[in-house]
N, CA and C of each residue as an Amber inpcrd file, in Angstrom:
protein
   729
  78.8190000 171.2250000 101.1890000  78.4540000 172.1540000 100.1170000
  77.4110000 173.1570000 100.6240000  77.6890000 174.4930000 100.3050000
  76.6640000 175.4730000 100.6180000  75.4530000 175.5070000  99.9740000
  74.4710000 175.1540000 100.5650000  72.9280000 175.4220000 100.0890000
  72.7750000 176.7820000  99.6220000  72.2540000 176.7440000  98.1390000
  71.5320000 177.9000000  97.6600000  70.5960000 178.3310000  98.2860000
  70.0300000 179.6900000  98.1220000  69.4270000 180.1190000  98.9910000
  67.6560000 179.6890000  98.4930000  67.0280000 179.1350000  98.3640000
  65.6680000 178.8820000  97.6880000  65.4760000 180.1180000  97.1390000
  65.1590000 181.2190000  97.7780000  64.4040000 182.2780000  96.5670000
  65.1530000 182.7410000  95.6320000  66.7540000 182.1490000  95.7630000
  68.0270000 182.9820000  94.7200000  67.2610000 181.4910000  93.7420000
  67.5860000 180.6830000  94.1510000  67.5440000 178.9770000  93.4670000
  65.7810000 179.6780000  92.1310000  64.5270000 180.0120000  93.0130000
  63.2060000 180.4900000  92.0990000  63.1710000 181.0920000  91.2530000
  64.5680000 182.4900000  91.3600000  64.4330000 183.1020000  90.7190000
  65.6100000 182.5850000  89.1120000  65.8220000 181.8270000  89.6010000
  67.0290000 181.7100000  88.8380000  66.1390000 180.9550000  87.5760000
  65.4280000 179.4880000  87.6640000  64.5860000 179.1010000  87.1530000
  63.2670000 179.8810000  86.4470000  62.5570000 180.7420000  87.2620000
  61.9070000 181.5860000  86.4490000  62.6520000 182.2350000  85.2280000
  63.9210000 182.9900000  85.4550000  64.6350000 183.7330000  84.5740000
  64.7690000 183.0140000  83.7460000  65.3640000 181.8040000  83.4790000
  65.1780000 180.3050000  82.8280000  64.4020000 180.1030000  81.7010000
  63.6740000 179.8860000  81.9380000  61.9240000 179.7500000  81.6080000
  61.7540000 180.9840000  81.0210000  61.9780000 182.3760000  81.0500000
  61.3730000 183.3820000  80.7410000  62.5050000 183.5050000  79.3820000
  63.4530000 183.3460000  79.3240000  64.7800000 183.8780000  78.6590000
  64.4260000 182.3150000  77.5950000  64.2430000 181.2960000  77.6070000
  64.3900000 180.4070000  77.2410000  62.9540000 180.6160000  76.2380000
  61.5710000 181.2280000  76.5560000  60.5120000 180.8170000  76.1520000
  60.5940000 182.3500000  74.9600000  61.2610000 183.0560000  75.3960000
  61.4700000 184.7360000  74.6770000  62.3560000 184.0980000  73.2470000
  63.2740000 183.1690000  73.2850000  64.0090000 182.6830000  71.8380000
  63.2880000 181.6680000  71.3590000  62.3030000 180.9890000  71.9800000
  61.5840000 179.7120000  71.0330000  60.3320000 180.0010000  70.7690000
  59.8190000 180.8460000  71.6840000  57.9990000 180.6370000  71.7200000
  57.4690000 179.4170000  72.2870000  58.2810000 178.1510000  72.7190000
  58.1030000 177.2390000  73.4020000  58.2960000 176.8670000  74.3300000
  57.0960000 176.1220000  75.3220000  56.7270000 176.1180000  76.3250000
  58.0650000 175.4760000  77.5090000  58.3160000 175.7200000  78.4200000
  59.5220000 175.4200000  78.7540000  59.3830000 173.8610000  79.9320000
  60.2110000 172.7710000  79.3740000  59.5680000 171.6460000  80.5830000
  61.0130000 171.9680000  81.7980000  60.3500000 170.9080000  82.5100000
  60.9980000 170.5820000  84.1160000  62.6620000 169.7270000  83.2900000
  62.4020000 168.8720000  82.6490000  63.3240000 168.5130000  81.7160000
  64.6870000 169.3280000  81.2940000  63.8590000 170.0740000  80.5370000
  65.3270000 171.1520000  79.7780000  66.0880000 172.2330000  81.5720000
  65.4830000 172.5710000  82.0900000  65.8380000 173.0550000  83.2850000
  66.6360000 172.3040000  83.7780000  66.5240000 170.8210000  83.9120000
  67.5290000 169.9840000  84.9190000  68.3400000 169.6330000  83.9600000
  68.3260000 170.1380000  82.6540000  69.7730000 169.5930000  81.5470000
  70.7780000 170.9320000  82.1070000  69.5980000 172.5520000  81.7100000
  70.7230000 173.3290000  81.7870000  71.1260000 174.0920000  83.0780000
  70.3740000 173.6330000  84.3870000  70.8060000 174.1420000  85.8680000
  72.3490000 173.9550000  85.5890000  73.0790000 174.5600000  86.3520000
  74.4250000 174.6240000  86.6030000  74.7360000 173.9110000  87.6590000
  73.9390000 173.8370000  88.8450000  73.9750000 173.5050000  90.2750000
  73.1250000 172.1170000  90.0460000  73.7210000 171.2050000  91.2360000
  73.4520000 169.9290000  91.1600000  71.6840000 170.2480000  92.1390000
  70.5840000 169.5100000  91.2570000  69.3660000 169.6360000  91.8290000
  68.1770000 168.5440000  91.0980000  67.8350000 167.8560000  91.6740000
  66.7370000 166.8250000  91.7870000  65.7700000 167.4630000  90.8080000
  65.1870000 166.5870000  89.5850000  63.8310000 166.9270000  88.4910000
  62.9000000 167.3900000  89.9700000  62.5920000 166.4820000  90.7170000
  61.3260000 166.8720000  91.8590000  61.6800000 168.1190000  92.3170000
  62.8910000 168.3900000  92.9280000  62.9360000 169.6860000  93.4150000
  62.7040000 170.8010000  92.1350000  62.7570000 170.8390000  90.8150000
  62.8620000 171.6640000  89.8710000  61.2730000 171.7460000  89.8020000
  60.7390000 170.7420000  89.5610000  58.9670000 170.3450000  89.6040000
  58.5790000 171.2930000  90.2060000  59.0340000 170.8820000  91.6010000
  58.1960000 171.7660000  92.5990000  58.0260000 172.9440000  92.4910000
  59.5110000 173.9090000  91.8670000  59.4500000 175.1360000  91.4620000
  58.6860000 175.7440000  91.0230000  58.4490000 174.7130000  89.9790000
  58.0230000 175.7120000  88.5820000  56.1320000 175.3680000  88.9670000
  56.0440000 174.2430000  89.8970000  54.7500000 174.5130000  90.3370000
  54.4590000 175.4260000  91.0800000  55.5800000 176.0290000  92.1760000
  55.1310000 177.3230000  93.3870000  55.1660000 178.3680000  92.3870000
  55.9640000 178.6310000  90.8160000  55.5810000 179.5620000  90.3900000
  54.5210000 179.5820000  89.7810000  54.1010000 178.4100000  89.3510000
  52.6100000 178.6250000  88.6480000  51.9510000 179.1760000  89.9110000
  51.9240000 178.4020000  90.4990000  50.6310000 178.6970000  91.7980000
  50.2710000 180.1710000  92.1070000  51.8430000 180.9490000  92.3180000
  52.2270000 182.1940000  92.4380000  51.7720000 182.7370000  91.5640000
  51.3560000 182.8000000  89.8780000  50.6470000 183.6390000  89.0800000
  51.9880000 183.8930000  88.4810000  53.1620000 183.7540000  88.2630000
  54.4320000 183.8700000  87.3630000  54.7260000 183.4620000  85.8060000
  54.2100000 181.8110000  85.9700000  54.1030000 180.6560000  84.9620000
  52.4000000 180.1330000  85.0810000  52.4360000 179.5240000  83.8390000
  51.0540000 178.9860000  83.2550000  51.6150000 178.1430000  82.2520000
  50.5970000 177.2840000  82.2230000  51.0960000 176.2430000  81.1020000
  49.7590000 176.0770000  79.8880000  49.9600000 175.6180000  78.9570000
  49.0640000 175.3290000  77.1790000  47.9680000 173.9900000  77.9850000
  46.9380000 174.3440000  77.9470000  46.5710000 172.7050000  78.1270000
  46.8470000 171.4280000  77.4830000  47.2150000 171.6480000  76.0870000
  48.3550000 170.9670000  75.1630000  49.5880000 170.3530000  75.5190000
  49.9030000 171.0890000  76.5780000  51.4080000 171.2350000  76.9330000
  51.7300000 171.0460000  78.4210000  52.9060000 170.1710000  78.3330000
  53.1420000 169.9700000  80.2270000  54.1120000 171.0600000  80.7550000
  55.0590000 171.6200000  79.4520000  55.8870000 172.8340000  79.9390000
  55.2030000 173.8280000  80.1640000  55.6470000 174.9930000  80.5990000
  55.1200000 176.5140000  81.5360000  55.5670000 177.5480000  80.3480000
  55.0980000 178.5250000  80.4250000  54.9650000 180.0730000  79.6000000
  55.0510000 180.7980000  80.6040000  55.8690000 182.2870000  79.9880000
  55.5860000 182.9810000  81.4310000  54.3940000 183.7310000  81.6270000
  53.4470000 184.3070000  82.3690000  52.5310000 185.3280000  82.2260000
  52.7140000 186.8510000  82.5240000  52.1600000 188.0400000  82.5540000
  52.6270000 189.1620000  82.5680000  53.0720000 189.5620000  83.8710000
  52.1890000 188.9180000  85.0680000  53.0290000 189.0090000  85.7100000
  54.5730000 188.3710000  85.9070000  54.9110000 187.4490000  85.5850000
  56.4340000 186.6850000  85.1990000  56.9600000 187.5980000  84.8030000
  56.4700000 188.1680000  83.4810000  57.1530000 188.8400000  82.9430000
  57.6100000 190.3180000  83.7040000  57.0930000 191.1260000  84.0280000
  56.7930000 192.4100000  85.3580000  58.1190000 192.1380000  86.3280000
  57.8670000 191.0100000  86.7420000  58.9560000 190.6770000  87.8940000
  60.4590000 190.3480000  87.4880000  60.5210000 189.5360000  86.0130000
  61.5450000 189.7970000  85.6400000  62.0780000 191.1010000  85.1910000
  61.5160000 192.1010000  84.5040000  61.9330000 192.9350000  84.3140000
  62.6290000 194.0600000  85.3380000  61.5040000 193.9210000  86.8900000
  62.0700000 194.5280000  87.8400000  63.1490000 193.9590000  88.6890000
  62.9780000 192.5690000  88.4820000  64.5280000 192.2100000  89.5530000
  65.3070000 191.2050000  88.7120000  65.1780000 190.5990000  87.7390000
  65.8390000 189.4370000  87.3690000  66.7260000 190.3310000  85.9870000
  66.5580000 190.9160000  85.4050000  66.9810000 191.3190000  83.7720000
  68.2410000 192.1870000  83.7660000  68.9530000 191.4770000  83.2510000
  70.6350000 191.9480000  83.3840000  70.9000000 193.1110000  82.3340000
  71.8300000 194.0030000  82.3700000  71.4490000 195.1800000  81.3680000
  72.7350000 194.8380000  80.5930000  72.1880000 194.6780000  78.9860000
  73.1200000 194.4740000  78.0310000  73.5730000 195.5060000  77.1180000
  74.8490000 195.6030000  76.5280000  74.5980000 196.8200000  75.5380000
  74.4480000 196.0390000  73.9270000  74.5900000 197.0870000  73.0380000
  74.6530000 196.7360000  71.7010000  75.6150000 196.2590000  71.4550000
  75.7100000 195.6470000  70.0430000  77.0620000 195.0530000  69.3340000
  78.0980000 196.4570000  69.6170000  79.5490000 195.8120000  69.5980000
  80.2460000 197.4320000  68.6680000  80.0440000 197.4200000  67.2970000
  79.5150000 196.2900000  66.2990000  79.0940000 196.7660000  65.3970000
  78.3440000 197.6910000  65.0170000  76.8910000 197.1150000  66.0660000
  75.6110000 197.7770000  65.4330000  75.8660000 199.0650000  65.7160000
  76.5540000 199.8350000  67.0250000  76.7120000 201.0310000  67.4890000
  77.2510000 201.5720000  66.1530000  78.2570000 200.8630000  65.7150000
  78.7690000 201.8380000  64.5400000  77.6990000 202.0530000  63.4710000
  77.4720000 201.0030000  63.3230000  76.4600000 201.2500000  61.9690000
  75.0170000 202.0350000  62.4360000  74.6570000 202.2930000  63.4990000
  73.8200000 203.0890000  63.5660000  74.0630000 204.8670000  63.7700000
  75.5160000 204.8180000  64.0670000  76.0950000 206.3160000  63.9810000
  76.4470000 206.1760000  61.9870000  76.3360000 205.4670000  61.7580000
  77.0310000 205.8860000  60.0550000  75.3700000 205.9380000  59.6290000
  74.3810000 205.0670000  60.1460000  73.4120000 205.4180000  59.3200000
  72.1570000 207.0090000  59.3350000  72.9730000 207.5410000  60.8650000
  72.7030000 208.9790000  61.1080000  73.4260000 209.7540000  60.2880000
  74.5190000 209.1790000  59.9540000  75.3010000 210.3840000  59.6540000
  75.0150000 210.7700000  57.9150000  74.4050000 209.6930000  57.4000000
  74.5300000 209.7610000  55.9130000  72.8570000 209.9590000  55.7360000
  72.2890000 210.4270000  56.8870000  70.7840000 210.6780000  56.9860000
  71.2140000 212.3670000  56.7830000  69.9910000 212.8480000  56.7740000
  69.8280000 214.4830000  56.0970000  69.0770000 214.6040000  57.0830000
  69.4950000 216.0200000  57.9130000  69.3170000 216.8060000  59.2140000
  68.1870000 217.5560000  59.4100000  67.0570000 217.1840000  58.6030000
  65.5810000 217.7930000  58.7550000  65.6770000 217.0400000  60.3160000
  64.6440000 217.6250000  60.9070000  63.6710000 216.9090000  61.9470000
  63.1250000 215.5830000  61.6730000  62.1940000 215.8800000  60.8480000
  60.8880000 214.6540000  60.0140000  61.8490000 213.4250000  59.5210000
  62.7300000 214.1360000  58.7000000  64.0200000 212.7980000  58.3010000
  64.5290000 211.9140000  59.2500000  65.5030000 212.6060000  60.5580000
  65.9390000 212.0510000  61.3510000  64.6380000 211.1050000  62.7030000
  63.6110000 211.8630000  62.4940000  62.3240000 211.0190000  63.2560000
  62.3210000 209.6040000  62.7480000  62.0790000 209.6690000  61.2620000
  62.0260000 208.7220000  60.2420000  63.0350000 207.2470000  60.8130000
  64.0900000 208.1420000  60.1160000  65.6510000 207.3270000  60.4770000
  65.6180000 206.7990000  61.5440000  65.2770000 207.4970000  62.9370000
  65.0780000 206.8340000  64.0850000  64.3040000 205.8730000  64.4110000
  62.8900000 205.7930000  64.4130000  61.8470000 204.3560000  63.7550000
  62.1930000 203.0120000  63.3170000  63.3150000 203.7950000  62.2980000
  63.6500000 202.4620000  61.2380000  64.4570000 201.5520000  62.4220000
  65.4650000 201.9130000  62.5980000  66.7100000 202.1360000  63.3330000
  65.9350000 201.5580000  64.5010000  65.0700000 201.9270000  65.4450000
  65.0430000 201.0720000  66.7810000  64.0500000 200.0430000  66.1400000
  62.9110000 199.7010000  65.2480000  62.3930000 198.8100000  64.5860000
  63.4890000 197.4540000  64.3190000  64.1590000 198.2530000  63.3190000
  65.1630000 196.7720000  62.8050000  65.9130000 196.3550000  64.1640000
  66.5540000 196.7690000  65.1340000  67.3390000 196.7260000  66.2910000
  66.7170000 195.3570000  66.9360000  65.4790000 196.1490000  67.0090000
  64.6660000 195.3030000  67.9850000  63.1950000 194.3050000  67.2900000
  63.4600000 194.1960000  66.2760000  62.2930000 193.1920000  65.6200000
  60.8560000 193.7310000  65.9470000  60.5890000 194.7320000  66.1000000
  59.5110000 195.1930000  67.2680000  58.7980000 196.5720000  66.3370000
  57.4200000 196.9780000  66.4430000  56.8720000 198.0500000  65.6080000
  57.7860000 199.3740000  66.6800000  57.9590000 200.2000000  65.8610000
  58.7290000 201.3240000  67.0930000  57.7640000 202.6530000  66.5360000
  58.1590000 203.5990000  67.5730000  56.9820000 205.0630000  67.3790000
  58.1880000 206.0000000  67.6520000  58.1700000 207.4390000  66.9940000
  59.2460000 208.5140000  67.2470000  58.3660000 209.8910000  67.4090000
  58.0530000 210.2010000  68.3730000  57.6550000 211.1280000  68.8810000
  58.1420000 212.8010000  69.0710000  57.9060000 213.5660000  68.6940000
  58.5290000 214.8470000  69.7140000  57.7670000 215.9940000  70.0240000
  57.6290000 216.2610000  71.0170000  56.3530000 217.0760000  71.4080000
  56.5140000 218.6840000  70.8790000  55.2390000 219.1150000  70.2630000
  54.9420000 220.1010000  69.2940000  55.3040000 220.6370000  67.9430000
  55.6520000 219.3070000  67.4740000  56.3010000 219.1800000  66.0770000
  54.9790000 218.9210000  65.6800000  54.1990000 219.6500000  64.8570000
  53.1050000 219.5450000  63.7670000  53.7910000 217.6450000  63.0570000
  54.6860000 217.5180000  62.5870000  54.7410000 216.2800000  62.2990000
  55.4700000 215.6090000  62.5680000  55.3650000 216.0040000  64.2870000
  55.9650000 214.5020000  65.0830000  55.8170000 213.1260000  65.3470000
  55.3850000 212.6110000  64.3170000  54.5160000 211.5610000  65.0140000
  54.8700000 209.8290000  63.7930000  56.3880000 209.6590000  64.5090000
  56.1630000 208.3240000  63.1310000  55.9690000 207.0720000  63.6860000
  55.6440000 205.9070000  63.0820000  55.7170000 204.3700000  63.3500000
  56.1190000 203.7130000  62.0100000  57.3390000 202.6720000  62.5540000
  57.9900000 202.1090000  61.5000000  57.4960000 200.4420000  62.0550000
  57.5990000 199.6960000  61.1630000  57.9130000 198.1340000  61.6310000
  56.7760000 197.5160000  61.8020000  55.4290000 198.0840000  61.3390000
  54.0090000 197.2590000  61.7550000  54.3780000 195.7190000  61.3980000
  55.3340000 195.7280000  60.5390000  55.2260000 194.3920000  59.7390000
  55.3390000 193.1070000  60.5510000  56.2850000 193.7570000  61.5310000
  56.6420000 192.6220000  62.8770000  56.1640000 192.3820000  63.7420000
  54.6510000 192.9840000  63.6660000  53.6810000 192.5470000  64.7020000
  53.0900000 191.6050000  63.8040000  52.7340000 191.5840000  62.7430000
  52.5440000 190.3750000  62.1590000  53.2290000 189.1390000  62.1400000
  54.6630000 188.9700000  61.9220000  55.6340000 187.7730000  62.1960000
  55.2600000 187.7620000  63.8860000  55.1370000 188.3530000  64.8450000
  55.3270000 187.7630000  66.3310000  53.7650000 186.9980000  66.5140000
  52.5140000 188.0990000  65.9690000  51.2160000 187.9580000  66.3690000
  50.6600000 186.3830000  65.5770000  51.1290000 186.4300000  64.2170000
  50.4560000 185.6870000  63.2580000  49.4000000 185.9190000  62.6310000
  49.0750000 184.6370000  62.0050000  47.6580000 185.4190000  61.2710000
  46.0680000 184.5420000  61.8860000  46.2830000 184.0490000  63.1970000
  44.7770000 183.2770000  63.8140000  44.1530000 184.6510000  64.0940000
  44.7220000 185.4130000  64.2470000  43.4130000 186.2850000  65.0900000
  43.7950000 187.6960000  64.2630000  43.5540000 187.9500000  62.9460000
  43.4350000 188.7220000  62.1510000  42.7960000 189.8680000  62.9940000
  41.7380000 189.6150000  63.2320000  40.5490000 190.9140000  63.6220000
  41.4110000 191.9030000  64.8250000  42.3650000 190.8720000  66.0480000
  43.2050000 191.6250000  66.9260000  44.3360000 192.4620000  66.3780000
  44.8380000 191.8080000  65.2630000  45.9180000 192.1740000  64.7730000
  45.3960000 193.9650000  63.9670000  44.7510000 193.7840000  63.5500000
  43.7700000 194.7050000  62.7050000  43.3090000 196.1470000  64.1350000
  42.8880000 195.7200000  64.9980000  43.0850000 197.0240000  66.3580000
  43.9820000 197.1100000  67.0980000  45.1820000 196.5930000  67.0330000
  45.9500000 197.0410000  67.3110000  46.9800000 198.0850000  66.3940000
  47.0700000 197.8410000  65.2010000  47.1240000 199.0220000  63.9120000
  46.7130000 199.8200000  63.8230000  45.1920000 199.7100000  64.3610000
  44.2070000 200.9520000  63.9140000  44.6370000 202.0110000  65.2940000
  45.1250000 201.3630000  66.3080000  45.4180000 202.2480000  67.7950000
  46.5100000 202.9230000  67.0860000  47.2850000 202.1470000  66.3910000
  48.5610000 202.7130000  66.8880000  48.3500000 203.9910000  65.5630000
  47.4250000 203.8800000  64.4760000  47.4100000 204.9970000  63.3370000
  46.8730000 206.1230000  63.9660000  46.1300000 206.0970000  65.0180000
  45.1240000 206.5310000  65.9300000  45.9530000 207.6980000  66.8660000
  46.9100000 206.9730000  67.2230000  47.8270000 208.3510000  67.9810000
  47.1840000 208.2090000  69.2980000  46.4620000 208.4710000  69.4850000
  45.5480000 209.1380000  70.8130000  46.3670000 208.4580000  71.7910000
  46.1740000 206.6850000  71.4530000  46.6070000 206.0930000  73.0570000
  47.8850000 205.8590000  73.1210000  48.6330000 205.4250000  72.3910000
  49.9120000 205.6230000  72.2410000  50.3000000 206.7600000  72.9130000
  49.9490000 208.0340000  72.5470000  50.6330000 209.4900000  73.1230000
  50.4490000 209.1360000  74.6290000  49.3780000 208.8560000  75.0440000
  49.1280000 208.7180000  76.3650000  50.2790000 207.7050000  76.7610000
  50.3600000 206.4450000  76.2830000  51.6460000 205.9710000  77.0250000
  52.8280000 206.6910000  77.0000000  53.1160000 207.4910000  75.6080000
  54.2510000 207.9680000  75.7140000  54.4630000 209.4610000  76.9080000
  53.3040000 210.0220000  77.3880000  53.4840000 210.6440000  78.2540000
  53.1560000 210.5500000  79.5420000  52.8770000 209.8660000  79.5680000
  52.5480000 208.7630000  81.0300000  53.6900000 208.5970000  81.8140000
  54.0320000 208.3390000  83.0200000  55.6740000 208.5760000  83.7720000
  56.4820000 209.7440000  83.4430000  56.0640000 210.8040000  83.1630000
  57.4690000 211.5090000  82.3160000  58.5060000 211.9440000  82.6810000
  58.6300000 211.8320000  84.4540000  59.7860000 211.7520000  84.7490000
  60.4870000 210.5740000  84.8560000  60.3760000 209.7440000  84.4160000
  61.1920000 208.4600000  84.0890000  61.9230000 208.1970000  82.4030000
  63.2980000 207.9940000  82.5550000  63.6870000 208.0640000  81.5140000
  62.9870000 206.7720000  80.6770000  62.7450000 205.9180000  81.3900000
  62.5800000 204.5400000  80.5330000  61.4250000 203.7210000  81.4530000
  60.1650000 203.2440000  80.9010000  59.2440000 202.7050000  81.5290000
  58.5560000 201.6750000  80.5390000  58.6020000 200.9080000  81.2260000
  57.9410000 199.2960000  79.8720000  56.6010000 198.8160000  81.0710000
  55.6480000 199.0400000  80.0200000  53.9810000 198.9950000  80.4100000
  54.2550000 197.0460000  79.8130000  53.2770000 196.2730000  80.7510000
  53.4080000 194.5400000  80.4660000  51.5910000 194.6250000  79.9980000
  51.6530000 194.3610000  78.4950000  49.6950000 193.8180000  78.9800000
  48.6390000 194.2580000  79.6310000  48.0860000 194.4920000  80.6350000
  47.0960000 195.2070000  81.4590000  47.5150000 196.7310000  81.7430000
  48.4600000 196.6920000  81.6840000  48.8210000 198.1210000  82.3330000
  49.1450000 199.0120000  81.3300000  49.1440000 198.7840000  80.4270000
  49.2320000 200.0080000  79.1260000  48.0870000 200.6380000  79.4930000
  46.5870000 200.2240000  80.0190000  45.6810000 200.7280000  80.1150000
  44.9210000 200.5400000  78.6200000  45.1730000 200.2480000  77.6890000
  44.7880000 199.9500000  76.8110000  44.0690000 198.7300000  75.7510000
  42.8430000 198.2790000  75.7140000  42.6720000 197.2020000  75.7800000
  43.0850000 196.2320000  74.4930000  43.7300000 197.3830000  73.1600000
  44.2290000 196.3280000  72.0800000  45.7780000 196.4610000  72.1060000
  46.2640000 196.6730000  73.5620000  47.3960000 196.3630000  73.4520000
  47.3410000 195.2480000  75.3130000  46.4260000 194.5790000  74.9730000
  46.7280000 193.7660000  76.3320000  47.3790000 192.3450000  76.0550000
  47.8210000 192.0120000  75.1020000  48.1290000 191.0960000  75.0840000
  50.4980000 191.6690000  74.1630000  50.4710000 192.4360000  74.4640000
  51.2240000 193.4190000  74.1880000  52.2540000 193.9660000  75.3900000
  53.5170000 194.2530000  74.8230000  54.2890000 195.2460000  75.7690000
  54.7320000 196.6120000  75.2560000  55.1340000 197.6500000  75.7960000
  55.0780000 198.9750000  75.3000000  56.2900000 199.1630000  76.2870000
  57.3710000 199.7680000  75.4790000  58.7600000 200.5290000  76.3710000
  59.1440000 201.5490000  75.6260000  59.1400000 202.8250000  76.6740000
  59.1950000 204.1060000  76.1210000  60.1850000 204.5880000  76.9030000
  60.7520000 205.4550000  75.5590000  62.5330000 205.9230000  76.3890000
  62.2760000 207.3030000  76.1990000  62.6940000 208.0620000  76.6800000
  62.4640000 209.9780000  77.0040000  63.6930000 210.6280000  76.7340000
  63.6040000 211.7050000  75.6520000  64.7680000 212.5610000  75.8840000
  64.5480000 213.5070000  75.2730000  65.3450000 215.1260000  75.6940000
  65.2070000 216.2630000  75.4820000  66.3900000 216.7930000  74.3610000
  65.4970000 217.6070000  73.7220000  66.3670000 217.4320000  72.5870000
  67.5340000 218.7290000  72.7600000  68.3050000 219.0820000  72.1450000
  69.4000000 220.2050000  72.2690000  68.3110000 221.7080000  71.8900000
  66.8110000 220.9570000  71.1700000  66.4160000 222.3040000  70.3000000
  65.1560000 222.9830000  71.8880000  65.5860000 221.4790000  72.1910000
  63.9030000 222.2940000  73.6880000  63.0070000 221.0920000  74.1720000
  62.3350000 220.8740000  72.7560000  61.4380000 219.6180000  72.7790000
  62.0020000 218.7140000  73.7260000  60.9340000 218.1430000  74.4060000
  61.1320000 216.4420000  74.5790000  60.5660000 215.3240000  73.7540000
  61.4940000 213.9150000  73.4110000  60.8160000 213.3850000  72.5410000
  60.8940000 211.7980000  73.3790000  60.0740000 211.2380000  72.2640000
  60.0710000 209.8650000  72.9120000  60.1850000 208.4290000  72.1440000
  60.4370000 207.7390000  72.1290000  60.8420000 206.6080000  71.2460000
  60.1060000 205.0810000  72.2420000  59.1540000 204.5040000  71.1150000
  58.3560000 203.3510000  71.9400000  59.1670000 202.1100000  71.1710000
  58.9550000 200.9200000  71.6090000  58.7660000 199.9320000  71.1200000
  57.5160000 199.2820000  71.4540000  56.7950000 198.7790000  70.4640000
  56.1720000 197.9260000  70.4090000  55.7210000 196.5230000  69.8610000
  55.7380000 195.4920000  71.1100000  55.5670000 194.1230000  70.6110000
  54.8690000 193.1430000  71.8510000  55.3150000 192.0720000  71.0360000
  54.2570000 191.1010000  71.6700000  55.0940000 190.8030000  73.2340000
  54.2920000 190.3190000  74.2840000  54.4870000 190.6370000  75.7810000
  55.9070000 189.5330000  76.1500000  56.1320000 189.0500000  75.1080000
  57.6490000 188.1040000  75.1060000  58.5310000 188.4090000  74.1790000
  58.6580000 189.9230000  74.3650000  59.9320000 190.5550000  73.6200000
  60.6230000 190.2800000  74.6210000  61.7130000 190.7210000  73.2980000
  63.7630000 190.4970000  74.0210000  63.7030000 192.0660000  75.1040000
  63.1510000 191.7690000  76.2380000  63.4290000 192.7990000  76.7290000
  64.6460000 193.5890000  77.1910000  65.8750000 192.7340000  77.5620000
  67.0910000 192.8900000  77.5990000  67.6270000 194.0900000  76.3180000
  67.1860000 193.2680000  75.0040000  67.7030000 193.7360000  73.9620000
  66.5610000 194.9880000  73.3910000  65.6090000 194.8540000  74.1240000
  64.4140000 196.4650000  73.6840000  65.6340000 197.6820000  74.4140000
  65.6290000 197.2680000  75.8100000  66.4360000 198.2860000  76.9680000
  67.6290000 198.5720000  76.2770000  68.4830000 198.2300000  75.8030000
  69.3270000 198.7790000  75.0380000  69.6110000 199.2600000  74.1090000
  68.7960000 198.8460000  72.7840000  68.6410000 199.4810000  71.9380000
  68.0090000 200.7900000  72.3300000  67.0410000 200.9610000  72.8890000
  66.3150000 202.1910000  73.2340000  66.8710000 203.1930000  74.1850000
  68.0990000 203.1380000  74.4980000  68.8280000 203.5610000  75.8960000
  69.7250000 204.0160000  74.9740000  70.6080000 203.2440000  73.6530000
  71.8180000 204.0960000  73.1150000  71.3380000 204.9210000  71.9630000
  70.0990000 204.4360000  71.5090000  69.3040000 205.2120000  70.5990000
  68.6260000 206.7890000  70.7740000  68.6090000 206.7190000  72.4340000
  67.8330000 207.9940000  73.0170000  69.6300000 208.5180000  73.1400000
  69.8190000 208.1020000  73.6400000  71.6040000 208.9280000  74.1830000
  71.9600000 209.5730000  72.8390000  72.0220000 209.0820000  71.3050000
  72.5550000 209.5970000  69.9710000  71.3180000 210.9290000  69.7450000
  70.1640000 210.4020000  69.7410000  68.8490000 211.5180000  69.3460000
  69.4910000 212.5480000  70.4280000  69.6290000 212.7700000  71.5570000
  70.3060000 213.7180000  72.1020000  71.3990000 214.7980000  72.0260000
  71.8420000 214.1060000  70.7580000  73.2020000 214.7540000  70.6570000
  73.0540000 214.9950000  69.5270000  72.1320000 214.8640000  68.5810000
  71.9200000 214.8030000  67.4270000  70.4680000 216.4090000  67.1030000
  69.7980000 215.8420000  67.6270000  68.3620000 216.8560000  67.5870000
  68.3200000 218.0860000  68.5850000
């Protein structure tokens, strides 16, 4: 039998662990890994893994808890090499072209519509941007930073609202990279300190009228990132053809 290659075998387990801890919020053991590996492999050899990734700064574990979480860096690395690109339902595609279409063709309206629309998609607060629109500037979905955040740490939950009513730093992420169509800031690197415990993915596009605009998601640093990247990828492709 052909030996896996160890770093294909690390990464496979991290992805694991990361994909697994993104649908429960729970901590992932050595256990559930050796139920759902595909490939025949020893609990010790799985152990060991998920210890070289702790060690590595990838995984961390609850002191509560013997299973692993991922950390931002985990998260960073999956996004750059491990994260498979999915699209939308053919449902939702439809229903998000019918819910443009029965929307009314102001600017401010369709900003609106758009918010809602990558918000509900993605469970996630979203921002609709477009540069030099006197009232470019929406956020839909605060509500779901509450269901991800909870309510222990009220006072965090409370500046991260006040940033995002605030505009200032937000704009800065949203114009930050701007030649990149699509860039997702993990925690530290928003540069922002009430969004460090936070992820930020901002998609770019130019509209038919001139403007460029921009569409964020925002949520907690164990969003469906798979499912942010797509929603925000067919959502910018329609605003294109639309504005």
């Amino acid at each position: 039998m052909v030996r896996m290659d160890p770093k294909i075998r690390r990464d496979i387990v991290l992805g694991m662990v990361i994909q697994h801890y993104v649908r429960t919020i729970e901590p992932v053991s050595s256990a559930f890994i050796a139920e759902e590996y595909t490939e025949e492999i020893s609990s010790a050899t799985i152990r060991n893994i998920l210890a070289e990734l702790e060690e590595d700064g990838f995984l961390t574990h609850p002191h509560t808890s013997a299973g692993r979480v991922p950390t931002q860096r985990g998260y960073r690395y999956y996004v750059d090499f491990l994260m498979k690109e999915i699209c939308l339902l053919d449902a939702e595609r439809v229903r998000v072209q019918r819910e443009y279409e029965e929307s009314a063709r102001e600017l401010e309206t369709l900003l609106e519509k758009t918010s809602e629309i990558v918000s509900d998609l993605t469970h996630c607060a979203s921002v609709v941007s477009i540069d030099g629109l006197r009232q470019g500037y929406l956020c839909r979905g605060t509500d779901y930073l509450l269901q991800h955040l909870g309510t222990n740490d009220l006072r965090k939950l409370a500046i991260i609202l006040r940033t995002i009513e605030q505009k200032e730093r937000i704009l800065e992420l949203l114009h930050r990279d701007i030649d990149r169509k699509l860039q997702i800031y993990i925690g530290h690197e928003t540069a922002c300190e009430a969004f460090d415990d936070c992820a930020v993915a901002v998609s770019r596009f130019r509209t038919r009228r001139g403007p460029t605009g921009q569409i964020a998601v925002l949520g907690p640093t164990r969003m469906d990132y798979q499912r942010v990247v797509s929603a925000l990828e067919y959502v910018s492709d329609v605003m294109r053809e639309i504005v």
